[in-house]
C-alpha positions in Angstrom: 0.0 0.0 0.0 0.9 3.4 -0.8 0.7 6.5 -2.8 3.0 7.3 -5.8 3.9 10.8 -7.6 4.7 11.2 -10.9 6.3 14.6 -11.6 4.9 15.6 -14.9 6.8 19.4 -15.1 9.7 20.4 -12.3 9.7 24.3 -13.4 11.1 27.2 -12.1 8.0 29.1 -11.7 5.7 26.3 -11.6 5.7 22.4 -10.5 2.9 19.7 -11.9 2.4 16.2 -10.3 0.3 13.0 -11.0 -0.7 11.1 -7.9 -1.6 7.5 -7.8 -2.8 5.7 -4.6 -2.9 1.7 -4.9 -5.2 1.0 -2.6 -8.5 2.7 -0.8 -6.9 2.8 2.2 -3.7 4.7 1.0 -4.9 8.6 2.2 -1.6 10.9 2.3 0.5 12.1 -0.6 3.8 14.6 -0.1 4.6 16.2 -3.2 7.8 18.0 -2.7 7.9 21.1 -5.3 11.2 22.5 -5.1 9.6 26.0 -5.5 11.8 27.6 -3.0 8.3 29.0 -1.9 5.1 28.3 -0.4 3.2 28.4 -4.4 0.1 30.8 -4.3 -2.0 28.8 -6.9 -2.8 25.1 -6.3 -5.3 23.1 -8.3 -6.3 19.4 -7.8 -7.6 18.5 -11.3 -8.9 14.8 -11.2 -8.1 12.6 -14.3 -10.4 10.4 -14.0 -13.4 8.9 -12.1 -11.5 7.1 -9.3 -10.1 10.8 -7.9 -14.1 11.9 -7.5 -15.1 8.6 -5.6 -13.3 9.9 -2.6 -12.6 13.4 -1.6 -9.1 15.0 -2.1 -7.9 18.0 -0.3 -4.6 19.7 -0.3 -4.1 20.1 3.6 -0.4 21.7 3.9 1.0 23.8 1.2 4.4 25.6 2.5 7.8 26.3 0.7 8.9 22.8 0.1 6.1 20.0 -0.1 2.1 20.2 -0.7 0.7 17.7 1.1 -2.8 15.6 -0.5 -5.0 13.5 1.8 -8.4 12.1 0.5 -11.1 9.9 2.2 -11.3 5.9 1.6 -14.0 6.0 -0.7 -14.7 2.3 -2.7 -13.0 2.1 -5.9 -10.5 5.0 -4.8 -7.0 3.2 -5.2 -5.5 0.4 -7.3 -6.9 3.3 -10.8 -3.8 4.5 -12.2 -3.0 8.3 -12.1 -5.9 10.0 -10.6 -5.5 13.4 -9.4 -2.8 15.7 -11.3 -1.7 19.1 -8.6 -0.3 22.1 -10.4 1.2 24.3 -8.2 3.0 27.9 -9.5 4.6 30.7 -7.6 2.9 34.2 -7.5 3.3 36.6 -10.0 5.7 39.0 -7.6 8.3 36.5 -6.5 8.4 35.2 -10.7 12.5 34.1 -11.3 
């Protein structure tokens, strides 16, 4: 059991990750961004069905990880890549 992160883009400004739990009862993802700063804009984008069965929330977002924990819901884990977070660093802090 556990939760696996694909980095899909490890930008400057901006940092995009796949998340894949294996099984329901996998509930906690650390995505470290290496942003160098806590990112003002997070999104949680599900790609497909699975990611809407249970609830995802980002619950920490600081300077160096953003940290995903969703409920057990049925059907949840053991479905590929189901929730992609884009995270980007606000426009006045840009390098």
């Amino acid at each position: 059991m556990a939760v696996s992160i694909t980095t899909v883009l490890a930008g400057v400004n901006a940092h995009v990750a796949e998340v894949e739990a294996s099984a329901d009862a996998d509930t906690s993802a650390t995505i470290p961004h290496g942003l160098s700063a806590a990112p003002d804009f997070v999104a949680l984008v599900p790609l497909q069905a699975a990611a809407r069965t249970s609830d995802w929330i980002a619950t920490t977002i600081d300077g160096t990880n953003i940290v995903v924990e969703k409920t057990t819901g049925a059907g949840s884990g053991a479905a590929g890549a189901q929730l992609r977070v884009v995270a980007s660093l606000p426009h006045s802090i840009v390098r």
